[in-house]
N, C-alpha and C positions, 0 to 999 in steps of 0.2 A: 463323414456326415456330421458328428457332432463338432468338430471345429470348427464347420462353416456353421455352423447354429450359432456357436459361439459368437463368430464373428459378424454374423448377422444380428446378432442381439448387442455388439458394441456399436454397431452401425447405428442403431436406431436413437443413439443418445448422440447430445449438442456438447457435451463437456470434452477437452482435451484431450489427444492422444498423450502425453506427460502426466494429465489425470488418471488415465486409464491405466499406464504402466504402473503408478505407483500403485494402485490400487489392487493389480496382478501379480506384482512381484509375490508377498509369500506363497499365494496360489501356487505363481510356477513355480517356485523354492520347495514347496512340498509336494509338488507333483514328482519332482526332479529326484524327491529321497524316496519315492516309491509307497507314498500315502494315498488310499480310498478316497475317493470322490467327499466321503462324510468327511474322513480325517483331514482335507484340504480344508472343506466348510470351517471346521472347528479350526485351526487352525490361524486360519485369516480371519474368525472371531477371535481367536484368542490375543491374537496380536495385537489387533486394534482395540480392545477391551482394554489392555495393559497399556497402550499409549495414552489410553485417556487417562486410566490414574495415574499415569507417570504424569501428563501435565499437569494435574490437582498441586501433584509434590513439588513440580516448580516452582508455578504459582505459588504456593506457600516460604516457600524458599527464596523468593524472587520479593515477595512480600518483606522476608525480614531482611534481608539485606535493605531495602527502599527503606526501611524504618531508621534501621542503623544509620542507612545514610544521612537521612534530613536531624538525626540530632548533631551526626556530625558537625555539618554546616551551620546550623544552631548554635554547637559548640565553638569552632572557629571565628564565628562571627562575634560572640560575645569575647575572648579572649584575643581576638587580634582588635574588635573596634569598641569593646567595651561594652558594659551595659546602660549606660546615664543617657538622659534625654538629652543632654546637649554634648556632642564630640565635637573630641579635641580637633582642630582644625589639622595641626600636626600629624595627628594618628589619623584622619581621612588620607592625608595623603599619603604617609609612609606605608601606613597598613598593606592596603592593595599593592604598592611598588613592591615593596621586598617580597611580598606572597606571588607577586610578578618572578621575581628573581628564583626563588626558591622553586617554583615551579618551573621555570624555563630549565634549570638543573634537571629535574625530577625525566620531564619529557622526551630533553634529548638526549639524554646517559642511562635511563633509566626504563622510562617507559615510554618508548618511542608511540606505540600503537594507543597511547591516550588521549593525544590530541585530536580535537575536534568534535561535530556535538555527539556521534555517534549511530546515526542513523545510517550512513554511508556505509560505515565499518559492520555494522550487522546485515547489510542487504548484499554487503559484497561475502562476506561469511556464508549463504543461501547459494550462490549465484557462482562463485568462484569455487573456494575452498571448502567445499562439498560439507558446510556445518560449522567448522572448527574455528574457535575463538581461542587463543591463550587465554590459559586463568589469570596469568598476570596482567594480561589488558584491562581487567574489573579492578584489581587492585588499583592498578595507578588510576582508573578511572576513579574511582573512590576516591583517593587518596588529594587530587589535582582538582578534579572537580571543588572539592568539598571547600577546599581551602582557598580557592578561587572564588568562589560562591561568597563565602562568608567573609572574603577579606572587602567586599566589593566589588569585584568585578561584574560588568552587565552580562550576567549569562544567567542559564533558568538549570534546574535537574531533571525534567523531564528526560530529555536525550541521556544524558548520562544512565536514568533509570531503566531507561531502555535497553542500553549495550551492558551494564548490570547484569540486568536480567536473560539476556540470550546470551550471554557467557558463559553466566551459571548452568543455562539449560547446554549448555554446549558441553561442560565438562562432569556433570550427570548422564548424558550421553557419549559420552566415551566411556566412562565409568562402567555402564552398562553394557558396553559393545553393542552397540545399535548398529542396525544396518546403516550404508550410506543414503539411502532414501530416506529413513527416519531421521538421522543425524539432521538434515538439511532443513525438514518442516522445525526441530528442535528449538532453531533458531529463532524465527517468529514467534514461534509459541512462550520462549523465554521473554522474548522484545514484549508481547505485550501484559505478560505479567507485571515486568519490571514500570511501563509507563501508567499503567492503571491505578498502580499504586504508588504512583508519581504522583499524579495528578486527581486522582477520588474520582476517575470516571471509566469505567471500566467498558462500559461502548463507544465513546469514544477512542478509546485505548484500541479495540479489537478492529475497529472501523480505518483507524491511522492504519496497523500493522497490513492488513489487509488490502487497502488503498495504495498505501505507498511503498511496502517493502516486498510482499508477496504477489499483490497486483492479478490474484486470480480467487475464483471461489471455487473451494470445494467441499462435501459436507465432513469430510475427514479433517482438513485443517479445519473449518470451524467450529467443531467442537471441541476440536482444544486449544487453540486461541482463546475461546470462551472459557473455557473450565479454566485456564490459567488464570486468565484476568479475573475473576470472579475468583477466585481462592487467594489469590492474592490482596485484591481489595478488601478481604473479609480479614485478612491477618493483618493488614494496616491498620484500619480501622478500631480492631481489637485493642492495639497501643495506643495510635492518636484519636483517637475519637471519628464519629461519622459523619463530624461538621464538615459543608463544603469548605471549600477554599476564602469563600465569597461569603459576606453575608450579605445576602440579594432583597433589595427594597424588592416593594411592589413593580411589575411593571405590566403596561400593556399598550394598546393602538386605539385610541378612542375613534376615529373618523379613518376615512382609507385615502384622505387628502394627504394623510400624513407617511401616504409610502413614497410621495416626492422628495420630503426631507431624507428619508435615507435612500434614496436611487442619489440622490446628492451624494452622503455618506458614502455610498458604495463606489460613487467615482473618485471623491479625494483619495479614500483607503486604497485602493487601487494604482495611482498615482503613489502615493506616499510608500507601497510595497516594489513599484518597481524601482524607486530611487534606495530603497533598503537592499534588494537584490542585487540592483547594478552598482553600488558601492564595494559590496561583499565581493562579489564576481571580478572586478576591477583593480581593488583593494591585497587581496590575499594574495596573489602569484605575485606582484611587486615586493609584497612585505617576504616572501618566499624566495625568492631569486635575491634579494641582499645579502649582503657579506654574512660567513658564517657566526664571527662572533658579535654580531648584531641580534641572533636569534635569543642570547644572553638575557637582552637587553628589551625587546619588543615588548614581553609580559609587564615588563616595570613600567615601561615609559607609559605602554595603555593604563596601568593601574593607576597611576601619577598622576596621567589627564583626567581620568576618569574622578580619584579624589579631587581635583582640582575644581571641575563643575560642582562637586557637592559641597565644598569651602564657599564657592562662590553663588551659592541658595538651593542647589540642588538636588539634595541628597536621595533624593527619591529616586534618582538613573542609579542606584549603586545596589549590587543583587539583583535579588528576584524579580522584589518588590509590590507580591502579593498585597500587602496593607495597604499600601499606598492605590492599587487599582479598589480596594475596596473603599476605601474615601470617596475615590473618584465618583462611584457608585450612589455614594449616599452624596452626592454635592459639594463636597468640604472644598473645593477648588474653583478657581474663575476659570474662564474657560478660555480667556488669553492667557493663563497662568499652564492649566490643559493641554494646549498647542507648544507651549514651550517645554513640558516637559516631555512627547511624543517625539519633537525633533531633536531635544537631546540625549532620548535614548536610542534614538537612531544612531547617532553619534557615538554614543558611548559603546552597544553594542556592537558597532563597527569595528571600535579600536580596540574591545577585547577578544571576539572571533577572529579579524584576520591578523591576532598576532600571535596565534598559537596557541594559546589559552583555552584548555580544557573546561568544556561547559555547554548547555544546549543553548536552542534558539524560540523555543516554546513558550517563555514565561516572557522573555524579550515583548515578544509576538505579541501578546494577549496585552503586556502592559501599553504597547505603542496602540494596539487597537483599542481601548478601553480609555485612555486618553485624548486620542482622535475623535472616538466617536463621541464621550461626553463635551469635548471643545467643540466640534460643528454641531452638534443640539444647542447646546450654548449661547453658541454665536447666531443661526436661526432663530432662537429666543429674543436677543438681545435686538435683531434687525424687525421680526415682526411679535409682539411682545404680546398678542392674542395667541399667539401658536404654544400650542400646548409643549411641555417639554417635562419627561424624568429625563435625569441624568442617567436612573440606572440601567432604563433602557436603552440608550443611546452607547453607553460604554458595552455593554453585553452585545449589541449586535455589530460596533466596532472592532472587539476582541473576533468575533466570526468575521466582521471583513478582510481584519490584516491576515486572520489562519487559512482565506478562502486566496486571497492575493500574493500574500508572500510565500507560504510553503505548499499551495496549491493541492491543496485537499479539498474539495468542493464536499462532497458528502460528509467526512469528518466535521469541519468549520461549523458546519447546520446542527450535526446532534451535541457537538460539543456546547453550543450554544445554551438546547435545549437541555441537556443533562445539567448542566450548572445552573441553569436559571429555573427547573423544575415547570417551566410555565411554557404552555403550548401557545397560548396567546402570539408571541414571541415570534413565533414561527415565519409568520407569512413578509414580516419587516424583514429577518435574516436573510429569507432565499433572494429576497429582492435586491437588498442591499450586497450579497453573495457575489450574486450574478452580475452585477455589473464591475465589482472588483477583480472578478474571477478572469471576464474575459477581455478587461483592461489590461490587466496585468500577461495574459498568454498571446493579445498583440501588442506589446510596447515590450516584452522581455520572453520572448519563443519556449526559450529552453527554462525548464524548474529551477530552484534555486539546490538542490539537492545534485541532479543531472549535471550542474555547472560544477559543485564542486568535488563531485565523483571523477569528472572529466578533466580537473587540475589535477586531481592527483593519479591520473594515467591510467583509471579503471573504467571499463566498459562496462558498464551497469546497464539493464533494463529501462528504460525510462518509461513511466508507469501512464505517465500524461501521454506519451505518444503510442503508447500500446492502445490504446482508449479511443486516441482521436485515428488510428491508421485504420485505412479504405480495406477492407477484408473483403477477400474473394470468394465467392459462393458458390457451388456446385452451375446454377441456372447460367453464369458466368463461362462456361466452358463445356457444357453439355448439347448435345446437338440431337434433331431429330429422329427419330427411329426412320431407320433406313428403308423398311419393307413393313408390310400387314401385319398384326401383333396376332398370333396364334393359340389357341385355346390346346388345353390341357386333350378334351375331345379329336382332334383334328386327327388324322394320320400319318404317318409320314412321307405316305405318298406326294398328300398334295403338301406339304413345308416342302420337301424338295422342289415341286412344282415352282411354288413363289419365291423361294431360291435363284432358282432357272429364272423365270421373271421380271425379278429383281436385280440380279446380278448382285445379288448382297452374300457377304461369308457367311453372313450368320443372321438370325433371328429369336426376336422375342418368345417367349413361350409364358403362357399364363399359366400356375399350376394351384391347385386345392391350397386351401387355404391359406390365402393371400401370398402365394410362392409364384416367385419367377426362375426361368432358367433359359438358356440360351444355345439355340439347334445353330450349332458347328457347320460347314457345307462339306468339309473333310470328314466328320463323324455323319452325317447324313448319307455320303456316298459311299461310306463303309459299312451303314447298316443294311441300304440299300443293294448292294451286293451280295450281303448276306441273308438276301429275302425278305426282312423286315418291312417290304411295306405298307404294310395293310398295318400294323401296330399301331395303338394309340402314342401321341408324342407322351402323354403324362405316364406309360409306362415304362418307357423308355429312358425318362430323364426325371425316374423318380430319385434315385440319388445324388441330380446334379442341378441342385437347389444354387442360385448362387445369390450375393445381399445386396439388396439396394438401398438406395439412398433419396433423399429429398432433395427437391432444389434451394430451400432456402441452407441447408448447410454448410460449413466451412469447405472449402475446397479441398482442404490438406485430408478431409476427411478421405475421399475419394483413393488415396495413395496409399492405403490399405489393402487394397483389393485388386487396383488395378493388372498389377504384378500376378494374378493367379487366375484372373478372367479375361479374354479381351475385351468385352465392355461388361458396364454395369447398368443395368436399369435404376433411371430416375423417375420415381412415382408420388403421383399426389399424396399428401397428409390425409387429406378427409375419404380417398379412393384409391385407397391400397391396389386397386385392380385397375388404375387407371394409369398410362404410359404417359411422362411429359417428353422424355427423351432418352435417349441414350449417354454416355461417359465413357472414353475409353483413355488408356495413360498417354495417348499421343495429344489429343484435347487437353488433358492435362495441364502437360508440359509447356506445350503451343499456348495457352494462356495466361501462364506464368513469365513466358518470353516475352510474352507483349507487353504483361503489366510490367516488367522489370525495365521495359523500352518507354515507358508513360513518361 
């Protein structure tokens, strides 16, 4: 009796059956050592109490390593390309080649698992290898990143801050001996400490991990997703200060004429993401499949180009290049000067991701969108010279075009928007300008740009955009009418047997007190019938054989819970618990799943 309580009380929720277990496990773990119903309670509090603070301690931990890192880079930068307002032409170029060389060394003799921006490597850590990150992957992440970063190479730290940080969480849990279920949430929960504190924005941080690496909600990862990211942004901050990235002019939308010019915006960016995508995607398996002692050689040769565009007026594609989007912001650029530097850092970013060169794609991202977008404000200035125009609004909702078109975050791209630029105003340009980059980019280039290079490197990854847009099947999908008259708790069992006979049906519905259903057998009806039973009420009879229903809007998989221990199930309205829409049994099921798999 009370396991079907149980399991009529998981029925009644929308979230996962892999929610549910995880959520069950200590439960049954201490049912299993022979603990009180109280001692199970406390127990599954006490666990999940101590997860939370253990993320706190990530976060925190996740925080300083992110700190350590950006002086790194800081450092490197200053002692491979100097400190003087004007560089040596020489040291542009050689700097990034040899920190090319030097690192092609590092990667494949050494730390092979450092290549790349990192997000891949932490979602397949979740997904695959039940949590577990070598601690050495941080190191050489650290190590490659940093000096890549700072030698010039176009890549950002975010990603790298990201796989940082689920590393560290990863080998704090082993430390700990955490269960495999714990172990596996670990990982996110590190990723977005380490990104938070990447980047000063701690919901968007929680919104990325969430969106793109975990791809579900539950109120157990979210609160410690959040406590990481929020302890860790507070231990950044404590060293570098709680200045944004940005320093953000005025911005806002005087007239709503003006959401034409960014539905424009949203279309170039859009454009402009999938020729960055479909470079990358086209680019890296060629640069991959060349000779082995070529691999030597890729980090330099991109460093070399990459110097070579900033000898030649550039410099602005080389790093991060946070300063330079903040100029952009306040004006300091012509906006044919804008456009040339967006499609050179396409460029450049091309040639130092797909040649192996440890670094993210995040700060890329934001600098080609922030570029783009103040060049087409610009240049609609330039063509109708009434039309109002800040630049720094035009870059800020660019940076959310390329983050909404190239790495296909739709809901991160908007609050990251909003968290950097503090101004809600903002808003209504973003989702517009969003939206049309968004679903530019997922008809002109299908698959993510993440999904593409999970799938170079031979991993079957979740892909988070397809989980999102796939056709789910629902209970009202595969449930069929109640076969016979729905029978009242009142009735006898004379007359169910009667409309048994009747009907020619096995079995029947039965109403019982307080919003319970149960279901009269024609095999258990002719055996109580034999045993004289008929005059019996049915709710006396089938007071212990309660069984759980379901709603028609639910998942279907829900159904397969149950079917296995009842022949059907009742499906009942939401708003009239007492009311039958139909029945469910595992042959409709199955039979529905065959046909969708024939669509």
């Amino acid at each position: 009796m009370g396991s079907i309580r149980n399991s009529h009380a998981s029925a009644q929720t929308s979230s996962g059956a892999p929610a549910l277990a995880e959520k069950n496990a200590p439960a049954q773990a201490a049912s299993a050592a022979g603990l009180s119903p109280a001692g199970v309670i406390w127990s599954v509090f006490r666990e999940d109490r101590f997860f939370l603070v253990l993320s706190v301690f990530i976060g925190i931990f996740a925080g300083l390593a992110v700190v350590c890192f950006r002086f790194a880079i800081d450092w490197s930068r200053i002692y491979l390309l100097g400190t003087g307002a004007e560089l040596s032409p020489w040291r542009l170029i050689l700097a990034p080649a040899l920190a090319g060389l030097a690192i092609a060394v590092l990667t494949i003799h050494v730390f092979p698992a450092a290549r790349g921006s990192g997000v891949n490597q932490t979602k397949a850590a979740l997904y695959i290898y039940d949590g577990y990150i070598p601690f050495k992957t941080a190191i050489g992440k650290f190590i490659a990143s940093s000096v890549a970063i700072g030698a010039g190479h176009s890549l950002g730290p975010e990603d790298p801050s990201l796989q940082i940080g689920a590393t560290l969480a990863s080998a704090i849990g082993r430390r700990m001996k955490l269960s495999r279920d714990r172990m596996r949430l670990l990982a996110p929960v590190g990723a977005a400490a380490g990104l938070a504190a990447a980047f000063n924005a701690p919901i968007s941080a929680v919104l990325f991990v969430i969106e793109e690496v975990i791809g579900r909600w539950t109120a157990g990862i979210l609160g410690s997703v959040v406590l990481s990211a929020v302890s860790s942004v507070v231990v950044m901050r404590s060293f570098l200060g709680s200045e944004s990235l940005f320093r953000i002019p005025p911005v806002e939308l005087r007239r709503p004429s003006e959401l034409v010019a960014y539905c424009i915006l949203g279309i170039i960016g859009g454009f402009a993401s999938v020729a960055f995508s479909s470079g990358i995607g086209a680019l890296r398996p060629r640069c991959r499949n060349m000779p082995q002692w070529t691999q030597y050689l890729q980090p330099a040769v991109a460093g070399a180009l990459i110097g070579l565009i900033a000898v030649l007026g550039a410099p602005q594609v080389m790093g991060a290049g946070y300063e330079y989007m903040d100029e952009a912001m306040h004006g300091q650029f012509t906006w044919q000067f804008l456009a040339i530097l967006a499609a050179l850092k396409i460029l450049a970013t091309l040639l130092s991701f797909v040649s192996g060169t440890p670094g993210g794609m995040f700060a890329p991202t934001l600098f080609i969108g922030a570029m783009l977008g103040a060049a087409v404000g610009g240049a609609e200035h330039a063509l109708l010279p009434h039309f109002h125009y800040t630049a720094g609004t035009y870059a800020l909702v660019g940076m959310g075009v390329l983050f909404a078109g190239f790495l296909r975050a739709p809901m991160t791209s908007v609050f990251m928007v909003l968290e950097v630029s503090g101004n809600y105003t903002i808003i209504v340009p973003v989702i517009v300008a969003n939206t049309f980059a968004y679903v530019i980019s997922r008809a002109l280039q299908p698959v993510p740009i993440f999904d593409v290079l999970s799938r170079q490197d031979g991993l079957d990854l979740p892909s988070m955009e397809e989980l999102r847009e796939e056709d789910v099947l629902r209970v009202e999908d595969a449930m069929q009418p109640s076969p016979g008259p729905v029978l009242e708790c009142d009735d006898s069992l004379d007359r169910g047997f009667l409309e048994q006979e009747k009907s020619s049906c096995p079995f029947l519905m039965v109403r019982l007190p307080a919003n319970g259903w149960a279901c009269l057998e024609q095999k258990q009806a002719e055996a109580w019938m034999r045993e004289g039973r008929g005059g019996y009420a049915l709710g006396t009879l089938l007071t212990d054989a309660r069984i759980p229903y379901v709603h028609p809007d639910q998942p279907l998989d829900t159904v397969l819970r149950y079917v296995d221990r009842w022949p059907v199930v009742p499906v009942v309205n939401r708003a009239n618990l007492r009311k039958l829409e139909g029945v469910i049994s595992q042959r409709d099921v199955l039979a529905r799943y065959r046909d969708f798999g024939g669509e």
